[in-house]
C-alpha positions, 0 to 999 in steps of 0.5 A, spaced: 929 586 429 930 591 423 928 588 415 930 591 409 922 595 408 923 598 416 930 601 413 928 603 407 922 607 410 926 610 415 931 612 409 925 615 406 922 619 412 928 622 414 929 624 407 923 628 408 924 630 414 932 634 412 927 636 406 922 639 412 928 642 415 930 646 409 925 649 407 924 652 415 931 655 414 931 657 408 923 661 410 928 664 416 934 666 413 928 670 407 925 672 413 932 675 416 933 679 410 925 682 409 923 677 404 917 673 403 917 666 405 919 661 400 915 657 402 908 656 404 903 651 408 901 648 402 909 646 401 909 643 409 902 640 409 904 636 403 911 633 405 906 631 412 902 628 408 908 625 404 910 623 411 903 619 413 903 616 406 910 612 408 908 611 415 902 607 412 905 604 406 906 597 405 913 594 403 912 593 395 910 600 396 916 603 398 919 600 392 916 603 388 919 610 391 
């Protein structure tokens, strides 16, 4: 059964994920047009790390996001 943190965090982590999905777009239509990504390694490696820190935070954490 879901609580009130199970639903928080997956709120939280799909928002990153819709971030992630953004960004790769938004590398790909730059891509199309010759352009330089937007968005490097640094940018993704982050929001996985951001990823990760949700998976292991704890409930009070997660208010505080």
């Amino acid at each position: 059964m879901k609580n009130r943190y199970d639903i928080i965090r997956l709120a939280l982590i799909l928002s990153k994920q819709a971030e992630i999905e953004g960004m790769r777009v938004e590398n790909l239509i730059r891509e199309q047009s010759n352009l330089v990504p937007a968005y490097g390694c640094d940018e993704f490696l982050n929001l996985s790390e951001d990823l990760g820190n949700l998976a292991h935070a704890n409930n009070e954490q997660l208010l505080l996001l």
